[in-house]
C-alpha positions in Angstrom: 193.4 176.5 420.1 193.0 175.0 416.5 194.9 177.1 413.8 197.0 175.4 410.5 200.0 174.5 412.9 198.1 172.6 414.5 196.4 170.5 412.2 200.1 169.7 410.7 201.5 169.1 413.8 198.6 166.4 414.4 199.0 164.9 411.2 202.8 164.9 411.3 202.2 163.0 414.9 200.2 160.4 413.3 202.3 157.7 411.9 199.4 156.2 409.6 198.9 159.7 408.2 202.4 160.4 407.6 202.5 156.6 406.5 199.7 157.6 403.5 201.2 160.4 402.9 204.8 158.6 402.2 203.2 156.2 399.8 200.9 158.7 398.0 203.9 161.2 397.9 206.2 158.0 395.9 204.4 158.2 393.3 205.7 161.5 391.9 201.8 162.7 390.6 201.7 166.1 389.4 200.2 168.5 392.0 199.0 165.8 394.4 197.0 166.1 397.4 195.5 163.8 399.7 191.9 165.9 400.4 188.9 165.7 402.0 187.9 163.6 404.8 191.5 162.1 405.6 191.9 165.4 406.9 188.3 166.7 407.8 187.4 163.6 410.2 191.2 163.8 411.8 190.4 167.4 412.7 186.8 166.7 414.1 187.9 163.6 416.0 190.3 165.6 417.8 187.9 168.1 418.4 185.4 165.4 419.9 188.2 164.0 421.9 187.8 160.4 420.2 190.2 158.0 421.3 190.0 155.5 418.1 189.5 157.3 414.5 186.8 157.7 412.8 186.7 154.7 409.9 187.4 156.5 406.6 185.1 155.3 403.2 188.6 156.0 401.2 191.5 158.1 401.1 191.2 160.5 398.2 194.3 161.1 396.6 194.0 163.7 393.5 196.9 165.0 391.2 196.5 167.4 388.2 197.8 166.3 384.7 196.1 167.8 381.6 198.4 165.1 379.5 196.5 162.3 380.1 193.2 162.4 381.3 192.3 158.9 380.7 190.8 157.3 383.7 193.1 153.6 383.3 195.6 155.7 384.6 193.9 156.2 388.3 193.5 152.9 388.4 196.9 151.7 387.8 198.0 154.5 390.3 195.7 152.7 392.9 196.5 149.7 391.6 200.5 151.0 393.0 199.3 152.4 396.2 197.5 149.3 397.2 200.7 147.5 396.9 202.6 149.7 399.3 199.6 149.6 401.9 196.8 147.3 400.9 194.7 147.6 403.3 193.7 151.5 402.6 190.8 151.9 400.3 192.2 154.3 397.8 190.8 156.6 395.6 193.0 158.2 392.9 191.2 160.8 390.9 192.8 163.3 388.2 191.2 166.7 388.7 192.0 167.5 384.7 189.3 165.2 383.8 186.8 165.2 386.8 185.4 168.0 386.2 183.7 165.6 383.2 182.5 164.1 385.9 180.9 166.5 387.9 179.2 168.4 384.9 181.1 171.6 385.7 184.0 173.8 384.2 187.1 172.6 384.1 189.7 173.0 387.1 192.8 175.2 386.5 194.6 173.0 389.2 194.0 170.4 391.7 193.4 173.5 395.0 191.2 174.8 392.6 188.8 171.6 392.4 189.4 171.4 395.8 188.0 175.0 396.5 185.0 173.6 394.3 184.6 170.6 396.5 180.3 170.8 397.9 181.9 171.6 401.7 183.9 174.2 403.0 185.0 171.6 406.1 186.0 169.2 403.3 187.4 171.7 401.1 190.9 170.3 402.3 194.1 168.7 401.2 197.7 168.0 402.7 200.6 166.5 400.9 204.5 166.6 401.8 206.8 168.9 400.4 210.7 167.4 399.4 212.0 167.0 402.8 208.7 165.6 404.0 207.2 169.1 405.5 203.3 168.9 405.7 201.7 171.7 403.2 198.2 171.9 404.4 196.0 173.7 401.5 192.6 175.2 402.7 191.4 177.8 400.1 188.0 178.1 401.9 190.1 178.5 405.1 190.0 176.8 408.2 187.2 178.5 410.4 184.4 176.1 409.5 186.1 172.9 410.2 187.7 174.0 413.5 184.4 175.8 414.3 182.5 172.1 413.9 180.5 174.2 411.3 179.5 172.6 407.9 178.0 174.9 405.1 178.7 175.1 401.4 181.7 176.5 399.7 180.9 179.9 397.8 180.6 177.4 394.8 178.0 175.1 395.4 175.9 178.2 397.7 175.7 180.4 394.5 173.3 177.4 392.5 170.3 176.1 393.3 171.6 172.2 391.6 174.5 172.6 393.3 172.8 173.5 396.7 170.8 170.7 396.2 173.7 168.2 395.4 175.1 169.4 399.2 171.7 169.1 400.9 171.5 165.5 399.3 175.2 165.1 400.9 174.7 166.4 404.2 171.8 163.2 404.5 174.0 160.9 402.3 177.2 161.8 405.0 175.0 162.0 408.5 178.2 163.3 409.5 175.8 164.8 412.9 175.3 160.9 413.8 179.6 160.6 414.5 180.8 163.8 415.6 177.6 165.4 417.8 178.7 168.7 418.0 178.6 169.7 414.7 176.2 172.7 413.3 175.1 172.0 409.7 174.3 174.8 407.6 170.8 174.2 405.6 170.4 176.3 402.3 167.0 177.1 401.1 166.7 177.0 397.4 163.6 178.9 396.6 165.7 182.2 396.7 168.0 180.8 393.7 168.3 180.4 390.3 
């Protein structure tokens, strides 16, 4: 049975996730996470007993620092990370600033972009504590990712531009075409606002 120890305990057996981790971890961001996918497609290629992971796009690694919101500094972050492993495509993104970006209100804290992220099976992050502990963070919980079940957070189900940015997703992704058993939630907006 799938349940939060378990997910840690596979991640935590995985020496390139722990290895990401590590690096991600060195550079001492404020209220860092490594989110989405990295953990997502680990969970659902365990669940489709895959013997070879599922190729990642990027590794998103997100921090929280209202200081300094100017995007030079994600750069030179990835700029860092690439030299510790450079063959990872990173992605370093401050929360404080993306939610510029996304055309939304601004997040209070990096789990609470994270709960605002278009999926509730992406809705994820992990980083390691100060003796190297996994934290897994799931505010939209764990059922839909264990359950193969994608569907919107409560954020992006409550507006109809927001549904449509995850019904544009769920094409974009075609996650259904890697992991089979999956069961994608479709929203219909002509009920919404």
């Amino acid at each position: 049975m799938m349940d939060k120890g378990k997910i840690i305990t596979l991640i935590k057996e995985d020496e390139w996730m722990m290895e990401i981790l590590l690096a991600a971890k060195s550079l001492n961001l404020p209220d860092w996470w490594i989110c989405a996918g990295f953990v997502r497609s680990k969970i659902w290629d365990v669940l489709h007993n895959f013997s070879e992971r599922t190729p990642l796009p990027d590794i998103d690694v997100i921090y929280f620092d209202s200081k300094n919101i100017d995007e030079i500094e994600e750069k030179k972050f990835e700029e860092m990370l690439i030299k510790i492993m450079p063959n990872i495509p990173w992605s370093v993104k401050n929360e404080a600033r993306m939610h510029i970006k996304s055309n939304m209100p601004p997040y209070s804290s990096s789990v609470d972009a994270i709960s605002k992220f278009p999926e509730t099976a992406t809705a994820l992050g992990v980083k390691l504590d100060s003796k190297n502990n996994v934290i897994l963070v799931a505010p939209c919980g764990i059922s839909d990712v264990i359950n193969l079940e994608v569907k919107p957070t409560p954020f992006f189900a409550e507006d109809k531009l927001r549904v449509e940015i995850y019904e544009d997703r769920i094409v974009q992704k075609n996650w259904k075409s890697i992991w089979s058993n999956l069961k994608v939630e479709h929203i219909n907006t002509s009920s919404l606002i």
